[in-house]
N, C-alpha and C positions, 0 to 999 in steps of 0.2 A: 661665225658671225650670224646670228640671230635675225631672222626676217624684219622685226618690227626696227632694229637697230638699221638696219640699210634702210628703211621705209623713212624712219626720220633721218639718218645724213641727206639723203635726197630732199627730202624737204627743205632743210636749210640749206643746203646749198642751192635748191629753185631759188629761195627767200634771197639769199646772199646777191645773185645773179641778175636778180630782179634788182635790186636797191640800189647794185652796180650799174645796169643801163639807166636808171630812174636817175641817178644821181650825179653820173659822169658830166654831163652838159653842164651841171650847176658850181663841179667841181673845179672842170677847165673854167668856166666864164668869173668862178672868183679867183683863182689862180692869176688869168689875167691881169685882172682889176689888182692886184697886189702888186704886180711887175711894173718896172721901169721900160720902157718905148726900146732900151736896148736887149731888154731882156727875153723879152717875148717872143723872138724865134728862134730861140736858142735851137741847135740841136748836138744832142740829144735832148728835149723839151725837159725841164724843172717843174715839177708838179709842187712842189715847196718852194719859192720863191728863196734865194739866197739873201736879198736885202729887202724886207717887207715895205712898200712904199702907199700912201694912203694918198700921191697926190692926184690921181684918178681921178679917185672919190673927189676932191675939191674942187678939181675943173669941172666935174659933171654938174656941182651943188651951184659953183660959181656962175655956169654959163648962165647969162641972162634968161633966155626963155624956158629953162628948166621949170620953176614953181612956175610958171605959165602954162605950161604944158601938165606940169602936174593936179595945178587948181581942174583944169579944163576935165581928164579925167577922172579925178574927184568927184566932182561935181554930177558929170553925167551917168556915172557908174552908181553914185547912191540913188538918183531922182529916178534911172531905170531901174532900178532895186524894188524902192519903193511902189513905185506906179507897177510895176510887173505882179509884184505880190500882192495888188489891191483886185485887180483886172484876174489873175490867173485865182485868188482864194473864191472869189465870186463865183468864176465859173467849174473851179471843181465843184465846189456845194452846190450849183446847179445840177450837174452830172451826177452827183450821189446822190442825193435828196430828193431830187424833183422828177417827176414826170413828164416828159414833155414829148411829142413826135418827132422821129430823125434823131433822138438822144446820140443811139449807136451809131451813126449816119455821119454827126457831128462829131463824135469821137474818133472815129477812123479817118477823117479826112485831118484831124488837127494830125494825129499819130504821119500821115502820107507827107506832110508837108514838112517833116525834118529829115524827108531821104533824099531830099535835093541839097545839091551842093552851093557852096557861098558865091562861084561863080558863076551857076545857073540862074542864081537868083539876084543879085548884083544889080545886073541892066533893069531887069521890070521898078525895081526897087529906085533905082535911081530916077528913071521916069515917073514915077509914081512921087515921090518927092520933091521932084526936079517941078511937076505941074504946081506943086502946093505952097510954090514959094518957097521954100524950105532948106532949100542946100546952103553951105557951109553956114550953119546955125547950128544951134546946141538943140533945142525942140528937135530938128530934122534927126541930126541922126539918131537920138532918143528913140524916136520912132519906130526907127528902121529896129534898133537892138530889140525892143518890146516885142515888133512882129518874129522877132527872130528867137526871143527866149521864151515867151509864154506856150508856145503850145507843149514844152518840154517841160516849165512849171509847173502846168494846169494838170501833167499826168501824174507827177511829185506829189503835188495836191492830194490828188484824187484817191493816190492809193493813199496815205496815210488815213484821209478823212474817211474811208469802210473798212477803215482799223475802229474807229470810233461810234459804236451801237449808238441805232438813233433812239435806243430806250432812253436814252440819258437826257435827251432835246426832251423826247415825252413828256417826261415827267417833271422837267422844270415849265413844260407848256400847260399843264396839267395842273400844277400850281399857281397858273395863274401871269405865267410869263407868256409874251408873245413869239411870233418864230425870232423875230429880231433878237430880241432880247437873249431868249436863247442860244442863238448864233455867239453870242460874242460875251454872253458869259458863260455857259458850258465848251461848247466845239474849239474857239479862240485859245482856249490855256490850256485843252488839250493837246492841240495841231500846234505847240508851241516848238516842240523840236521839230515838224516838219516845214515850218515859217522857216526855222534859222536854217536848214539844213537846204531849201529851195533857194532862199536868200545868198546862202554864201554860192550857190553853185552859179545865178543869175551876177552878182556882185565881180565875181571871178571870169564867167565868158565877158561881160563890158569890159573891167579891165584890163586885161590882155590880149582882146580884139585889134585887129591891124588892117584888115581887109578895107573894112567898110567906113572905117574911119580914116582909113588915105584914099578911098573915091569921093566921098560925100563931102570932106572938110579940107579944101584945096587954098583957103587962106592961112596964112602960117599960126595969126592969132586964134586961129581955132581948134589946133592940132592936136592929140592928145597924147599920150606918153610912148606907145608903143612906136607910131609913127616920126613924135619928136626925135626922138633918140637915133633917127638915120641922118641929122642935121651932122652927128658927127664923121657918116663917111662922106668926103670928099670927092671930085673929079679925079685926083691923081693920089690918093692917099685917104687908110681910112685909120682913124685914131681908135684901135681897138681895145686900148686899156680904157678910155674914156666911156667908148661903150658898151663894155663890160661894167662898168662899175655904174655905168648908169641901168642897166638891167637889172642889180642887183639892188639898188634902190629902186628898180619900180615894184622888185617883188617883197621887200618888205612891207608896203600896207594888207597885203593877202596874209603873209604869216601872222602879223599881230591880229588879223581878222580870226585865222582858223587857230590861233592860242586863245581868243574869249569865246569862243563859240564851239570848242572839239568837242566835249562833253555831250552837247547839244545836237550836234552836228552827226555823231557816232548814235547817239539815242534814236534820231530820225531815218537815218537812212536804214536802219536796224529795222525799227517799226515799219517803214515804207514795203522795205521790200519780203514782209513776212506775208502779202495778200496785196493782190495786182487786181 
């Protein structure tokens, strides 16, 4: 057997091994969601469901605060999307473009403040909100998501846009365009895969965050999907087909996200990470 021949069996069997841990979690929780209430502890465990059952899936759809729960994170996942991407493109193009004192100063200190953990930082956070009026509202924990994803965006940013010579701004300032101007008809349709490719990452930690959206949002009308979905374990009993199949509906608005944007998505993070 040929060296390069054992080089790649090992390879795909990393690949195989990989996809295997990557994928088991999502395999048992549809599994579940397929099963009948009797079937689910079976043992020896049925990884193929003997009578496929979708009524899960209808109780999760049926229960009332479901689309409530779902509007809520919706809602707050595109508006922190949004505003993160408006706030983080700004200040990368400050950071690449601009001159200023403490530039490196300011960059090191955004880099130190994602090596704390969610519950180091939880309490100041909640104080910090808690003064501003802010708690169990949709603004409040906006907030919190924003301080919590941009300094990760603004480095997303940063490396894509010194992918992009600033001969390019030049010369359309040079004819006669201003920095603005510049900005957002050169750099913009450049940074286009690095926009989608920040975006879906920002879009992705909102919605399937849990932490901070069961300290800050303590009203049930304000809940959002991740947190919803423990309505279905009980004191003495937890309906785990129901919330499995509700799991499985929160992750499909992420898959139909990264089906219009892979292309995009793969282009960026390519270009990102060829120059830091």
């Amino acid at each position: 057997m040929s060296k390069k021949l054992i080089l790649t069996s090992l390879f795909y069997i990393g690949i195989i091994l990989l996809l295997f841990f990557s994928l088991f979690p999502f395999i048992q929780m549809l599994s579940t969601s397929l099963k009948a209430p009797s079937a689910q502890f079976t043992v020896p465990p049925l990884w193929i469901p003997e009578q496929i059952t979708f009524e899960n899936f209808y109780a999760a759809i049926q229960y009332k605060e479901f689309v409530r729960y779902f509007m809520n994170s919706l809602f707050i996942s595109i508006i922190t999307c949004v505003l993160v991407i408006i706030i983080s493109l700004l200040a990368a193009y400050s950071f690449t473009r601009l001159e200023f004192p403490g530039r490196r100063i300011f960059l090191n200190v955004i880099l130190v403040s994602q090596m704390f953990c969610l519950s180091a930082i939880v309490i100041p956070l909640y104080k910090l909100v808690g003064s501003l009026g802010m708690l169990n509202s949709y603004w409040g924990l906006i907030l919190v998501y924003i301080a919590f994803t941009v300094p990760v965006a603004v480095w997303l940013l940063r490396s894509f846009l010194l992918n992009i010579p600033k001969d390019m701004e030049e010369s359309a300032m040079i004819e006669g365009a201003s920095k603005f101007t510049a900005f957002f008809k050169v750099v913009i349709p450049l940074l286009r895969p690095g926009i989608g490719a920040t975006a879906a990452y920002v879009f992705l930690i909102t919605w399937q965050e849990f932490l901070f959206s069961l300290v800050f949002m303590s009203k049930p009308e304000y809940r959002t999907l991740p947190v919803g979905i423990m309505d279905f374990k009980g004191q003495y009993e937890t309906n785990w087909g129901t919330m499995m199949a509700s799991s499985i509906l929160i992750s499909i608005p992420v898959l139909i996200l990264f089906m219009f944007i892979q292309k995009q998505l793969i282009s960026g993070l390519t270009e990102g990470a060829t120059k830091g």
